[in-house]
C-alpha positions in Angstrom: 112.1 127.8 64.0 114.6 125.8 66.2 113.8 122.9 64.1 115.1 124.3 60.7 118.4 123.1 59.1 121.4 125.9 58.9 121.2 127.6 55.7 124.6 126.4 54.6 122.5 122.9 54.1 120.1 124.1 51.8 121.3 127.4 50.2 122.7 126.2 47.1 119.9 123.7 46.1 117.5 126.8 47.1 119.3 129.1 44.5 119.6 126.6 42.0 115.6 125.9 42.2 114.8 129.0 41.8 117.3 130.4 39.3 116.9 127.8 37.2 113.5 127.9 37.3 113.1 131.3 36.5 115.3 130.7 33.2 113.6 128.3 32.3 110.0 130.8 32.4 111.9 132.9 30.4 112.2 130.7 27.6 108.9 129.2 27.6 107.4 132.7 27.6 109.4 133.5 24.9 108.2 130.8 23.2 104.3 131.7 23.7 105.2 134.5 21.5 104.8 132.4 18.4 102.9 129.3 19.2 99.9 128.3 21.0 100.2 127.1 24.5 98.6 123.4 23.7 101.5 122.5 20.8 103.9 123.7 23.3 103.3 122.7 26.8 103.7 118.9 25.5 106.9 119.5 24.2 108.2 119.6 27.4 108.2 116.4 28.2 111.2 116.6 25.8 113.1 117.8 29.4 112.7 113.9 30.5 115.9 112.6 28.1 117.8 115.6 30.0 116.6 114.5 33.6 117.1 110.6 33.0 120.7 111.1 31.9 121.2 113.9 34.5 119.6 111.7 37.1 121.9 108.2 36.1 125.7 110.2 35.6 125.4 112.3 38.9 122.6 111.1 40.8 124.1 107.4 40.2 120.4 105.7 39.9 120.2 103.6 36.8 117.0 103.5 34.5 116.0 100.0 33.3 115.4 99.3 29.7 111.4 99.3 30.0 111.8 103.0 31.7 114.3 104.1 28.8 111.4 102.7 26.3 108.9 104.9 28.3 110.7 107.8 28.3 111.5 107.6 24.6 107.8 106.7 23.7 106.9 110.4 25.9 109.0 112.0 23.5 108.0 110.4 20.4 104.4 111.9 21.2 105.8 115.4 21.6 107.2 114.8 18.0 103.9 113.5 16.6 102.2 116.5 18.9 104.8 118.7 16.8 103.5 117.5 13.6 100.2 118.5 14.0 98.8 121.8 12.7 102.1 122.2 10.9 105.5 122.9 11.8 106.5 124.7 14.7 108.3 128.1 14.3 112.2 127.7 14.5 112.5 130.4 17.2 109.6 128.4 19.4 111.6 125.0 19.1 115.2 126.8 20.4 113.4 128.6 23.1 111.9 125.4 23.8 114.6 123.4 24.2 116.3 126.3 26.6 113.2 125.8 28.6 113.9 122.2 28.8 117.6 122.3 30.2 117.2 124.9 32.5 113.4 123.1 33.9 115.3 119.8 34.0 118.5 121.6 35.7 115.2 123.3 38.6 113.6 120.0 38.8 116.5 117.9 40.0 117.5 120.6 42.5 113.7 120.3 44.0 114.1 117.0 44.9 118.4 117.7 46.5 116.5 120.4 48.4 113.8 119.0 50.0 116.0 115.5 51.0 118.6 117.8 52.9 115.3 119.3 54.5 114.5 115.8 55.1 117.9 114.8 55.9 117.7 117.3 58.7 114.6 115.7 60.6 112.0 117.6 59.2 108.4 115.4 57.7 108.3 115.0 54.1 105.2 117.2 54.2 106.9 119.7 56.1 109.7 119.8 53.6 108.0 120.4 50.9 106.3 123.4 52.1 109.2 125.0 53.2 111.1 124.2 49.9 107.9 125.5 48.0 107.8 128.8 49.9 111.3 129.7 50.2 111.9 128.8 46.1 109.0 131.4 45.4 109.9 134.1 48.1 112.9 133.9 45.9 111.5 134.5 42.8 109.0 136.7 43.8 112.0 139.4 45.3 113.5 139.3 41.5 110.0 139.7 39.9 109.6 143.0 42.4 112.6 143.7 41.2 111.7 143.7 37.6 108.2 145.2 38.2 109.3 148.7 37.1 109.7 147.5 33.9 106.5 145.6 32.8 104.0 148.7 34.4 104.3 148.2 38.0 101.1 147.7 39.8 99.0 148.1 37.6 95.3 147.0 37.3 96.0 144.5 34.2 98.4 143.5 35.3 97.5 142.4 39.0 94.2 141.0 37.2 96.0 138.7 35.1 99.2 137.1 37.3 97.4 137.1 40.6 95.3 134.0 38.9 98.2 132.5 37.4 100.3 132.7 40.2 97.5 131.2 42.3 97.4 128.0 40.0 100.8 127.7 39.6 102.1 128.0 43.3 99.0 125.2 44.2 100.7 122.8 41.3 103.8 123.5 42.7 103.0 122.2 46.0 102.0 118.7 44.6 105.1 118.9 42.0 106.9 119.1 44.9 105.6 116.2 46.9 105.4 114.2 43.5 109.5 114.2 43.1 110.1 113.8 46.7 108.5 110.5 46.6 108.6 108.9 43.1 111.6 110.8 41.6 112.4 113.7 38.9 112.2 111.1 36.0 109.0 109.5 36.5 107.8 113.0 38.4 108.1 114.5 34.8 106.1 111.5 32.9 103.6 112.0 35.1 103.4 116.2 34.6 103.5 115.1 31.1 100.2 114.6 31.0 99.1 117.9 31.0 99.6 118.1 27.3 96.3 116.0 27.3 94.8 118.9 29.8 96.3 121.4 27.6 95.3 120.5 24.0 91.5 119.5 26.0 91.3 123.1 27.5 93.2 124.4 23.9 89.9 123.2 22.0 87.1 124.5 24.4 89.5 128.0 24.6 88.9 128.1 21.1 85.2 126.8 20.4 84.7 129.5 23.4 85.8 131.9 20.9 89.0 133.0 22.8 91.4 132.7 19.8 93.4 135.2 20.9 94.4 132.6 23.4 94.2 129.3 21.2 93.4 128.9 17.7 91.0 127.0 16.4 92.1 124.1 14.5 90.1 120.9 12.3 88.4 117.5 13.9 91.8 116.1 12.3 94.2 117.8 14.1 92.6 117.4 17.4 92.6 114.2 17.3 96.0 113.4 16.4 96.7 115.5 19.4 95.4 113.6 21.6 96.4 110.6 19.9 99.7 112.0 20.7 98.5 112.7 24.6 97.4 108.9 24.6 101.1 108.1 24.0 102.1 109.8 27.4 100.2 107.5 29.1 101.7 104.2 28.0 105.0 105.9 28.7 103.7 105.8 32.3 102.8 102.7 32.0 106.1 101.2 30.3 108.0 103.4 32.9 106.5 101.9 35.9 106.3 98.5 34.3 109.4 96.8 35.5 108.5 97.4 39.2 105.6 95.6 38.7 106.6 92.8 37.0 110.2 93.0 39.3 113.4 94.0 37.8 
């Protein structure tokens, strides 16, 4: 369309989404390997100490003290989360962490491209469909490219990524809009939690009987789970505290 930006405006934020982002899949697959996907999917609100100190050295937007309090008390509950059920496996923690840096490196290139797309006239709505659709056009031409390799077009495995890819594209649209209007940092404390979602879904998985998917795991253990879910949401709270009682 005539109304589109020239590529040379968004190219580089549109690489950098979609590279990063598909490092960052990488590790956190790896990581399902050895742990179950309610311990882990928390942990990644660990990425929010990488995007607030990203966000105030080159972005230039400084975090007030209640926000730093916030963000430190969303990570303290992926620790507690951590110590649940025992220990995490060391090779889950490192592939972890890559997942962090390289989600945190996608995330703040998600909200550079869709304000050039804003920059250039288009709606914020319009924006962040285009930046949704062209990020995954992306990464869908490297995962045809690596098709070959994982059995091609087979039945399984259409039957199992054309649901995740479903789910995941529709978060991505609202992931989108979420750091286009409130920001990467608090964008992130809000996806955080999910880990309440997860370890929810975790348990009924496994009373289901699908412990090949989740294992079960004591009364105990759930709770301090969620315990550790609850904590998310007073970093939410202390994050967006300061604008309501005025910096």
């Amino acid at each position: 369309r005539r109304d589109l930006p020239e590529p040379g405006v968004y190219v580089w934020p549109l690489l950098s989404v979609s590279g990063f982002y598909l490092l960052g899949q990488f590790f956190f697959f790896a990581a399902l390997k050895s742990s179950d996907a309610s311990r882990l999917s928390p942990l990644l609100a660990l990425k929010i100490v990488f995007l607030a100190m990203l966000t105030a050295m080159l972005m230039h937007q400084p975090i007030a003290p209640m926000q730093w309090a916030g963000i430190f008390v969303c990570v303290s509950s992926a620790f507690v989360l951590n110590h649940t059920g025992g220990s995490l496996p060391w090779r889950s923690l490192v592939f972890i962490l890559g997942a962090c840096i390289f989600y945190s490196l996608s995330d703040m290139n998600i909200k550079i491209l869709v304000d050039r797309f804003c920059g250039s006239g288009l709606t914020t709505l319009h924006s962040v469909f285009l930046g949704v659709c062209l990020s995954y056009i992306l990464c869908g031409v490297f995962s045809l490219i690596l098709l070959p390799r994982v059995g091609g077009w087979s039945k399984d495995n259409i039957r199992y990524a054309v649901p995740f890819a479903l789910a995941w594209l529709t978060a991505m649209f609202f992931l989108f809009a979420s750091f286009a209007m409130v920001g990467v940092v608090f964008g992130n404390i809000l996806q955080s939690t999910r880990g309440i979602f997860s370890i929810v879904l975790g348990a009924l998985l496994a009373k289901m009987g699908h412990e090949h998917i989740e294992q079960k795991t004591t009364r105990a253990v759930f709770a301090r789970r969620l315990a550790a879910g609850v904590l998310m949401c007073l970093a939410i709270i202390l994050y967006v505290s300061p604008n309501w009682l005025g910096k």
